[in-house]
VOKOL-145775 format. One line per field, with one value per residue (C-alpha): residue number from 1; residue in one letter; z, x, y. Coordinates in nm, 3 decimals, decimal comma. Last residue first. Example, Ala and Ser with C-alpha at 12.3 -4.5 7.8 and 13.67 -1.06 7.14 Angstrom:
<pts>
i <- 2 | 1 .
aa <- S | A .
z <- 0,714 | 0,780 .
x <- 1,367 | 1,230 .
y <- -0,106 | -0,450 .
</pts>
This chain:
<pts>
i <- 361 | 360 | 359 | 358 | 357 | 356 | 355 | 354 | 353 | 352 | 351 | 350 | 349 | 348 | 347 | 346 | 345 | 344 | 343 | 342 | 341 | 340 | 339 | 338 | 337 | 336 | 335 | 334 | 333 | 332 | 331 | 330 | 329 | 328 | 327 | 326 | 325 | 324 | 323 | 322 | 321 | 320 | 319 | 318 | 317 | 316 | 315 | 314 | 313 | 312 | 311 | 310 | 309 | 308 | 307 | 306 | 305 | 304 | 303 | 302 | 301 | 300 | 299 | 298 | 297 | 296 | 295 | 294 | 293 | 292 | 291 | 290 | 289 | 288 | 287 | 286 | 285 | 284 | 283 | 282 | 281 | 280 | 279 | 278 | 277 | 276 | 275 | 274 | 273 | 272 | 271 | 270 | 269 | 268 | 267 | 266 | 265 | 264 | 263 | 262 | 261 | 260 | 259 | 258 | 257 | 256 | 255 | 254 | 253 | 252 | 251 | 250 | 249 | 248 | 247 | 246 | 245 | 244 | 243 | 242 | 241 | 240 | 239 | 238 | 237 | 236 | 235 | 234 | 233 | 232 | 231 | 230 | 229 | 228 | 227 | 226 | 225 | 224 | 223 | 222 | 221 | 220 | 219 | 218 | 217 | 216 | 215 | 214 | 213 | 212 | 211 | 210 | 209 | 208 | 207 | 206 | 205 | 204 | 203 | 202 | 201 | 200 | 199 | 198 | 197 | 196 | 195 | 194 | 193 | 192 | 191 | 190 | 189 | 188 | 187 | 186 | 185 | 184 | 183 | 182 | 181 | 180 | 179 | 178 | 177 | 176 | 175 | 174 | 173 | 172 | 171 | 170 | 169 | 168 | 167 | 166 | 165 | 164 | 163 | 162 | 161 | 160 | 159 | 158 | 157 | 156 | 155 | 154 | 153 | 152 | 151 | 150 | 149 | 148 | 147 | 146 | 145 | 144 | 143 | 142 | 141 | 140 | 139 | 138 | 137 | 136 | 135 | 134 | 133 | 132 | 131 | 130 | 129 | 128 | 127 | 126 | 125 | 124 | 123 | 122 | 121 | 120 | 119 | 118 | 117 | 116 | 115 | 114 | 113 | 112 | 111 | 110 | 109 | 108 | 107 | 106 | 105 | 104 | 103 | 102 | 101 | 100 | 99 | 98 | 97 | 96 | 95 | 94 | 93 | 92 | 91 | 90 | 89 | 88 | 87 | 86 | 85 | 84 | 83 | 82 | 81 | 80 | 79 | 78 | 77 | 76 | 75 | 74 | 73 | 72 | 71 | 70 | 69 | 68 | 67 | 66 | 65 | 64 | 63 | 62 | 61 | 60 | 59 | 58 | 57 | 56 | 55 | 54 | 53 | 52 | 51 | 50 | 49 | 48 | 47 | 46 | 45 | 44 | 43 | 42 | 41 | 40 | 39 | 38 | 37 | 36 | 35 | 34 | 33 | 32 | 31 | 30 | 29 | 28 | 27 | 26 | 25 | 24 | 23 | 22 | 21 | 20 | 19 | 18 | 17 | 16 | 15 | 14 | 13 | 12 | 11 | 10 | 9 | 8 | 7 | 6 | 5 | 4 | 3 | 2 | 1 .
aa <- X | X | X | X | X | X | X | X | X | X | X | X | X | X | X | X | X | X | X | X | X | X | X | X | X | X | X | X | X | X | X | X | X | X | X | X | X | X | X | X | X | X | X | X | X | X | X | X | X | X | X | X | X | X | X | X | X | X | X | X | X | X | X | X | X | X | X | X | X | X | X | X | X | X | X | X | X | X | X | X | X | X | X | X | X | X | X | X | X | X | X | X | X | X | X | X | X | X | X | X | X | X | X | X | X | X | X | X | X | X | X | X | X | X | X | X | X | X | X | X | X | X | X | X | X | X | X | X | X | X | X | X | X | X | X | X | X | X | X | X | X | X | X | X | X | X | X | X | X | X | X | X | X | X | X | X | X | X | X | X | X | X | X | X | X | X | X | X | X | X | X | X | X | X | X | X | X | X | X | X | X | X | X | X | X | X | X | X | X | X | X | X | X | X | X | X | X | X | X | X | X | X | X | X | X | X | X | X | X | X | X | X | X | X | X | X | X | X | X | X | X | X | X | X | X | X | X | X | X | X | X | X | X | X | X | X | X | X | X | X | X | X | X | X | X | X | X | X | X | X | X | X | X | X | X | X | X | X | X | X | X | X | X | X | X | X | X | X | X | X | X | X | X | X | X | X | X | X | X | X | X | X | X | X | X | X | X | X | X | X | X | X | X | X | X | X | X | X | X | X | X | X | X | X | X | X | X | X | X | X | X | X | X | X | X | X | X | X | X | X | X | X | X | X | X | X | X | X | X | X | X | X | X | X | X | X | X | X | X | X | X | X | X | X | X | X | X | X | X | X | X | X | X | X | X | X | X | X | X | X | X .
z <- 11,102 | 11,354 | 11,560 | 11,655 | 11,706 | 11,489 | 11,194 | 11,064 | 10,725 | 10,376 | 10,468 | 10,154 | 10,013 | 9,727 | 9,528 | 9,305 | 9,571 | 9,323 | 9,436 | 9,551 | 9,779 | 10,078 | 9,910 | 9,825 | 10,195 | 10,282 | 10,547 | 10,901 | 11,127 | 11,061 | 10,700 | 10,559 | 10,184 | 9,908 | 9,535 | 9,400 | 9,008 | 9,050 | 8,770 | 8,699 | 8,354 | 8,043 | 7,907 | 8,121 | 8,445 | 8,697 | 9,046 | 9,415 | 9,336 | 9,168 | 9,443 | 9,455 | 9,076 | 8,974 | 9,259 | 9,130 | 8,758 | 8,686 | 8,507 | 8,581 | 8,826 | 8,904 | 8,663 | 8,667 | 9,057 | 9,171 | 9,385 | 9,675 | 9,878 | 10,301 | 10,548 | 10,894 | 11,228 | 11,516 | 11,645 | 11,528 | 11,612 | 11,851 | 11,924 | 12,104 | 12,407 | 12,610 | 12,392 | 12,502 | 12,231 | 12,149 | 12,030 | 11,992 | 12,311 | 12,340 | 12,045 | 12,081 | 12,457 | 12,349 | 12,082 | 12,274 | 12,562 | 12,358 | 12,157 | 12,498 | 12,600 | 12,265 | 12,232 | 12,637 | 12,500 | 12,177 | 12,247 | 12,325 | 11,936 | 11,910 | 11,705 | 11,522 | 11,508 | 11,189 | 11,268 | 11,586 | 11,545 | 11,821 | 11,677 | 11,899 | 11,833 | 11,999 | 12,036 | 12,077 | 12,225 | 11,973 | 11,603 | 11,505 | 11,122 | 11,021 | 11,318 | 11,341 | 10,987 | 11,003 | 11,345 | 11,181 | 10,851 | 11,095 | 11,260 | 10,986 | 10,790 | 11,157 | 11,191 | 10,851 | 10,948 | 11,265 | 11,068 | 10,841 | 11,078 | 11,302 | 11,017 | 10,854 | 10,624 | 10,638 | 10,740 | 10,476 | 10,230 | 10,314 | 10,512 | 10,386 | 10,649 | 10,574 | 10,917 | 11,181 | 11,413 | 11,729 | 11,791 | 12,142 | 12,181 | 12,399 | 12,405 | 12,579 | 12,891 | 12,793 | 12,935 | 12,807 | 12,464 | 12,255 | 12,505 | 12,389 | 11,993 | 12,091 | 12,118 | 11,914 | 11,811 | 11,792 | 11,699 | 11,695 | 11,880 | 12,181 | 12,212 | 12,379 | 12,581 | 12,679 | 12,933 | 13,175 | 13,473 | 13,255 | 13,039 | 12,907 | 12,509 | 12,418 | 12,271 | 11,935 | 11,751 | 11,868 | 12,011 | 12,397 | 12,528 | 12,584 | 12,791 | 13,018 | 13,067 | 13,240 | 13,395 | 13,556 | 13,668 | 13,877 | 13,738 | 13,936 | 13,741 | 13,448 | 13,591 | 13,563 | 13,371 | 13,456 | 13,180 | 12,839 | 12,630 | 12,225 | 12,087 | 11,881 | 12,070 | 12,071 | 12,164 | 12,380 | 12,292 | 12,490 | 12,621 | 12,970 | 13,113 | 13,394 | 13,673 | 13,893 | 14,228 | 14,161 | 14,426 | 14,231 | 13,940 | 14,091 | 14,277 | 14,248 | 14,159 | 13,817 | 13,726 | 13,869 | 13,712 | 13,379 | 13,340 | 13,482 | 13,248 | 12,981 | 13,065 | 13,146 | 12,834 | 12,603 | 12,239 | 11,913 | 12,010 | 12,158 | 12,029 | 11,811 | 11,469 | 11,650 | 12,002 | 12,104 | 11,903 | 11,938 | 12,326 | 12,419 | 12,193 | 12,321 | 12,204 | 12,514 | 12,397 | 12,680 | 12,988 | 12,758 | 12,538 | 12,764 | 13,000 | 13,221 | 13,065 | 13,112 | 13,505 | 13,510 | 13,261 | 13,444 | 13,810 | 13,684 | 13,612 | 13,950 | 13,976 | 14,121 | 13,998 | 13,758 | 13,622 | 13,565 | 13,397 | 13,159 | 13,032 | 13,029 | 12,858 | 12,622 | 12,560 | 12,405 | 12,452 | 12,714 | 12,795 | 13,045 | 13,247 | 13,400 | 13,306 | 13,472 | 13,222 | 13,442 | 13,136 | 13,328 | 13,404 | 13,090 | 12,961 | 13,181 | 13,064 | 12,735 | 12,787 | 12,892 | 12,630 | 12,423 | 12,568 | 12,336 | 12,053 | 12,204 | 12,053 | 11,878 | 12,098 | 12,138 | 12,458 | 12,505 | 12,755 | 12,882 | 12,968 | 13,291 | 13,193 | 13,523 | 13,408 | 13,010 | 12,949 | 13,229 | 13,050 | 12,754 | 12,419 .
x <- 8,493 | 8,138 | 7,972 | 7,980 | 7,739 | 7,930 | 7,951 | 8,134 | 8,015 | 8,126 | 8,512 | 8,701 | 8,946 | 9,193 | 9,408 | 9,665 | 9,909 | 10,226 | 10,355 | 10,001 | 10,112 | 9,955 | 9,635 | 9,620 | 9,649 | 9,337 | 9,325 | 9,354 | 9,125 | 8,863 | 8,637 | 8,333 | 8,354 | 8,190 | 8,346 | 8,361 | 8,476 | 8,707 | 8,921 | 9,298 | 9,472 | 9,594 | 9,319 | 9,094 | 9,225 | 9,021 | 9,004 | 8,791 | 8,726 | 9,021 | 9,253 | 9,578 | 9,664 | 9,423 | 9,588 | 9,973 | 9,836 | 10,156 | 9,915 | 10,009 | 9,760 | 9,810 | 9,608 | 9,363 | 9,272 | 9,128 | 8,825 | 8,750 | 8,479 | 8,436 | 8,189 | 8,364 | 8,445 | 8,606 | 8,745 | 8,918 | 8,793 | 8,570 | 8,203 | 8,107 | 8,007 | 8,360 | 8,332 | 8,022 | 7,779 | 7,764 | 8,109 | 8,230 | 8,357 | 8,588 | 8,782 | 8,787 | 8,799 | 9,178 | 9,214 | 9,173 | 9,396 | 9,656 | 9,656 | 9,720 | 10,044 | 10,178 | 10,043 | 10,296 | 10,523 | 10,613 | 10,991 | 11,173 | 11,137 | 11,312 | 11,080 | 10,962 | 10,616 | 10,429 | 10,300 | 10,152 | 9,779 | 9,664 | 9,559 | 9,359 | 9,247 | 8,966 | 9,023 | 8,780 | 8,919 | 9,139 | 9,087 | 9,344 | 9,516 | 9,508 | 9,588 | 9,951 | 10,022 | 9,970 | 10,180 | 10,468 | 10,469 | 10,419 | 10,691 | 10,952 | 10,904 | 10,965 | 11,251 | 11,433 | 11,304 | 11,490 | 11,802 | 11,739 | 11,676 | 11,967 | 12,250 | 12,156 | 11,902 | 11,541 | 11,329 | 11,467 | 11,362 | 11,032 | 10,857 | 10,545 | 10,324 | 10,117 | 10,075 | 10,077 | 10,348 | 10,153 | 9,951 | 9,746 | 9,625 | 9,286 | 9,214 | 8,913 | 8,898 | 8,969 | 9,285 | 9,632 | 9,612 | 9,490 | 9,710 | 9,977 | 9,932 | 9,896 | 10,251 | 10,255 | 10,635 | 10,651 | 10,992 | 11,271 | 11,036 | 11,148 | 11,427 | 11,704 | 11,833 | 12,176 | 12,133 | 12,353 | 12,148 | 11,975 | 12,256 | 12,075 | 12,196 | 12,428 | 12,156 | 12,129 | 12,319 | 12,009 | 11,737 | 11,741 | 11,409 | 11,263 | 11,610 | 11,577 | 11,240 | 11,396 | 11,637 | 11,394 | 11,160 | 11,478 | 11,463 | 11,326 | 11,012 | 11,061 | 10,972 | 10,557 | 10,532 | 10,679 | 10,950 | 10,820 | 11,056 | 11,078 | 11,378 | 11,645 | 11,831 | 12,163 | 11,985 | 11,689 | 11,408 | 11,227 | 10,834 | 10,750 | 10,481 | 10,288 | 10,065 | 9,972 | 10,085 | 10,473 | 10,627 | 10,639 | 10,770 | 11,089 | 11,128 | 11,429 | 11,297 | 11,072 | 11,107 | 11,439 | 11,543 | 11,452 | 11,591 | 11,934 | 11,925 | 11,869 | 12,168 | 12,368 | 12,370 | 12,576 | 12,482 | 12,622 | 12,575 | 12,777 | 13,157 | 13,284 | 13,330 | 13,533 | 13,642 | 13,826 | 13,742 | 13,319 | 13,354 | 13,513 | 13,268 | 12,968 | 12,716 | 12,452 | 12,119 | 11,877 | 11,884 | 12,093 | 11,792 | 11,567 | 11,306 | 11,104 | 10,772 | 10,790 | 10,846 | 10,498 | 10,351 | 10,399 | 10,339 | 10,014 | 9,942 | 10,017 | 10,345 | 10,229 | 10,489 | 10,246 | 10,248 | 10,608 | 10,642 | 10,380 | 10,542 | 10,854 | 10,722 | 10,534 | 10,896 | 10,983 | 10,723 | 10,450 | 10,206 | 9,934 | 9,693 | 9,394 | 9,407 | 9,051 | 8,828 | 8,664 | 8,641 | 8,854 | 9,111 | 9,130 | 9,187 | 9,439 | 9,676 | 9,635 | 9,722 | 10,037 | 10,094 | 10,122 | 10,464 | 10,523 | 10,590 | 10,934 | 11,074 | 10,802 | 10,685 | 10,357 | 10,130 | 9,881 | 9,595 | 9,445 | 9,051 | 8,842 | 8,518 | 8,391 | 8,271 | 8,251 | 7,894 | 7,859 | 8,119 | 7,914 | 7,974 .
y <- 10,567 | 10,671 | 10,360 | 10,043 | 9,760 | 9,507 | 9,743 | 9,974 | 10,207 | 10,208 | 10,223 | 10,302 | 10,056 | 10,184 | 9,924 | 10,157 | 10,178 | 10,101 | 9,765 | 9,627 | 9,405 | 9,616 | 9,593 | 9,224 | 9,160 | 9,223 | 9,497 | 9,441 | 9,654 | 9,405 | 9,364 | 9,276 | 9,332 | 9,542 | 9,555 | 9,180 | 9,225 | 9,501 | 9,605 | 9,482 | 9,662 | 9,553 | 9,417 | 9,376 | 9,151 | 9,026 | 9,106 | 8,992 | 8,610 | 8,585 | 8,728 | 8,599 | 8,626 | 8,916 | 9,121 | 9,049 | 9,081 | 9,364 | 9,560 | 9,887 | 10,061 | 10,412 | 10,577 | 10,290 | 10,375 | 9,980 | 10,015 | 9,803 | 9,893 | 9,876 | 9,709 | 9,747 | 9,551 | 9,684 | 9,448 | 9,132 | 8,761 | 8,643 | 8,735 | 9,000 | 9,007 | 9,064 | 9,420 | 9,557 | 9,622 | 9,924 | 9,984 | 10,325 | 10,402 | 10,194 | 10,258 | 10,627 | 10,615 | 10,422 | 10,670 | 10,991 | 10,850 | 10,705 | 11,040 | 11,263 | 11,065 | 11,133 | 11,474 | 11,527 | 11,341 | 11,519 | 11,622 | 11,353 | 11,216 | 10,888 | 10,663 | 10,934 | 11,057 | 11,066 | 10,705 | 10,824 | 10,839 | 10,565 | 10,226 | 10,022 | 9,715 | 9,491 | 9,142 | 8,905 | 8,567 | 8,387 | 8,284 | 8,580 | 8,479 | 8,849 | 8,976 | 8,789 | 8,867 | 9,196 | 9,227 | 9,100 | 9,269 | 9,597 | 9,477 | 9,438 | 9,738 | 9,912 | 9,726 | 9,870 | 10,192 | 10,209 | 10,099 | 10,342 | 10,620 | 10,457 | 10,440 | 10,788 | 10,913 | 10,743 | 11,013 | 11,262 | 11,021 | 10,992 | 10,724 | 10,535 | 10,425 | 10,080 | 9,950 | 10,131 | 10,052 | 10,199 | 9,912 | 9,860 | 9,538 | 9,476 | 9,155 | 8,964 | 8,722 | 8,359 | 8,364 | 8,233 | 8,121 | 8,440 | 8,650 | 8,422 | 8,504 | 8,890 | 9,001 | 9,284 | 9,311 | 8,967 | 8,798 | 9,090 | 9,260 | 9,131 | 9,286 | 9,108 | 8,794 | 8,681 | 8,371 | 8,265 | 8,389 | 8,760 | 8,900 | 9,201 | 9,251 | 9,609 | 9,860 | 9,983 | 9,715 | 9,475 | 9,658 | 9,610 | 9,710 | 9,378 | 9,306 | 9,619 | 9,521 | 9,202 | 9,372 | 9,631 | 9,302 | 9,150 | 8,784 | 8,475 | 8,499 | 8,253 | 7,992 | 8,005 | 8,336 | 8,666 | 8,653 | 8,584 | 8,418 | 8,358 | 8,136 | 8,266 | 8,007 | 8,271 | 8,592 | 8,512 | 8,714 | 8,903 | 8,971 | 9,060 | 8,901 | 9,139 | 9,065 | 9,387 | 9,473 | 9,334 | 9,148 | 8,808 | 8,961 | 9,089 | 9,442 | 9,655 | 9,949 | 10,053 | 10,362 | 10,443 | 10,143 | 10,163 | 10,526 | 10,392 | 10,088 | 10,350 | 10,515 | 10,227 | 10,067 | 10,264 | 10,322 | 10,162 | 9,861 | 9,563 | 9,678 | 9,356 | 9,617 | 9,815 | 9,696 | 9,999 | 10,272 | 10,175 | 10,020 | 10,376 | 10,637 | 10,425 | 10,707 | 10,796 | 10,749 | 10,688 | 10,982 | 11,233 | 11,238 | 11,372 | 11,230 | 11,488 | 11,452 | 11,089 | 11,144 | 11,363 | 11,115 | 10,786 | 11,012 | 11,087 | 10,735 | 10,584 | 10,395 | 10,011 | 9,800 | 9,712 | 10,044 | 10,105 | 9,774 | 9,865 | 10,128 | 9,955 | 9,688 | 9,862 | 10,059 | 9,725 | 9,474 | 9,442 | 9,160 | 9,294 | 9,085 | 9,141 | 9,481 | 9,637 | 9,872 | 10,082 | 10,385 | 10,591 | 10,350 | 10,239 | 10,576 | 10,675 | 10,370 | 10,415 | 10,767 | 10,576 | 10,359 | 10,657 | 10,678 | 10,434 | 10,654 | 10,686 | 10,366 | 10,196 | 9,879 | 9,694 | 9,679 | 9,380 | 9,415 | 9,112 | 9,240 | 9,223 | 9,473 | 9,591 | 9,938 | 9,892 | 9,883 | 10,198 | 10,417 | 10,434 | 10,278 .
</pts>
């Protein structure tokens, strides 16, 4: 897709969290801008949030990734050695908040939603209702912008919860890590969500030692369950999805910003540019589209009938293991969910070629 099919495009642009790996966001960012592409609205979560905090406050991109490129550990994870021997087991978290608070802040200012230059929800959860909230929409913008962000950044047992009026609230990933379902209500303009939880990555055991990697694995299970469901069931505005290469990257790696920054941008012009047919012309539903086939690898397969059971029309059983009966399908990013239940990866699905007017894998 050329630059000149996507000069003008208005598009809501939802940003997903992943610790550090959201500094993608801001290649994201670049790319957009690049392409034309105007943010009508952005919904942020996590370090989306902040991301996208920082731009709607008006930071220009090469300022983002200047002041990301100077962000250490010192300036987010600072151990709560006094709240951890005093109160034990009812200390907040595990880390302090003022350090990350600090980062948020000098990023973002003072400024509440109404004097931002961009609009921008904010996604959180409120602790004790359990109850979504989005700060920045109609009465819910009376709130400092940094505290809010502070808020969708606050993973529970991480990072002590942002009292916000008498209200605790935190992460709001703990709901919707991708927070699509109100972009899908709020404008008729199309989606552009940008997932870095992707779905189906296997850790190894060296990746999952410790009470933050598991912990931090334990959420990331979580959200990419989340977001697949979400997709799966989209009957809102078309949404095209962007998946930058990050899943080998740690949540809380300080030291890859400047490839993390660069694979936003390459996958954002990535996605862009390979549809032909501009994206607010298509019709709804997920983009891009692809034809792919379904094979089942008998050496791995061992006839536990899980496929078979929730997908006639697709498996059968012989003997005593499941072959493929309907090969080629039409597809979105989101798999079938017959492969991810697969409990020893034997279901395969290679892309035969995309479709809806795009191009390349």
């Amino acid at each position: 897709m050329s630059s000149h099919t996507t000069s003008g495009l208005r598009v809501t642009l939802v940003l997903g969290g992943g610790g550090l790996k959201g500094l993608a966001h801001i290649g994201v960012f670049r790319a957009l801008e690049e392409r034309g592409v105007s943010a009508a609205l952005t919904i942020g979560t996590s370090m989306g949030a902040l991301i996208a905090g920082a731009w709607a406050s008006g930071m220009p991109i090469r300022e983002m990734e200047a002041r990301a490129r100077m962000v250490r550990r010192k300036h987010v994870f600072q151990v709560a050695h006094v709240d951890m021997a005093l109160r034990r087991m009812n200390s907040p978290a595990i880390y302090r908040r003022e350090p990350l608070d600090q980062l948020i802040a000098s990023l973002i200012g003072e400024v509440r939603f109404d004097d931002l230059w961009r609009p921008l929800l904010v996604n959180t959860v409120d602790l004790h209702a359990g109850r979504q909230v989005f700060w920045g929409m109609v009465g819910r913008r009376d709130a400092r912008v940094r505290d809010a962000v502070y808020a969708s950044c606050a993973l529970p047992g991480m990072f002590p919860p942002m009292t916000i009026g008498d209200r605790t609230y935190v992460d709001g990933a703990v709901i919707e890590n991708l927070a699509v379902r109100l972009a899908g209500v709020l404008s008729p303009d199309p989606v552009i969500a940008v997932n870095l939880t992707a779905m189906g990555t296997v850790r190894t055991a060296a990746e999952t030692t410790g009470f933050a990697a598991t912990y931090a694995r334990g959420l990331e299970i979580v959200m990419q369950s989340q977001i697949e469901g979400n997709l799966r069931g989209w009957h809102g505005p078309p949404l095209l999805l962007v998946e930058p290469k990050v899943s080998g990257v740690p949540m809380f790696a300080f030291n890859r910003t400047a490839s993390l920054v660069a694979e936003g941008h390459r996958a954002t012009l990535e996605a862009l540019d390979s549809l032909t047919t501009p994206l607010d012309q298509l019709g709804g539903g997920l983009h891009p589209r692809r034809n792919v086939k379904v094979r089942v690898d008998p050496e791995l397969c061992i006839g536990c009938r899980l496929c078979a059971t929730r997908a006639p029309a697709v498996f059968r059983m012989e003997g005593d293991k499941a072959v493929v009966i309907q090969a080629s399908h039409e597809w979105g990013p989101v798999p079938a969910p017959y492969v991810s239940d697969c409990p020893t990866a034997a279901i395969k699905v290679e892309t035969d070629r995309r479709i809806d007017g795009s191009t390349g894998q």
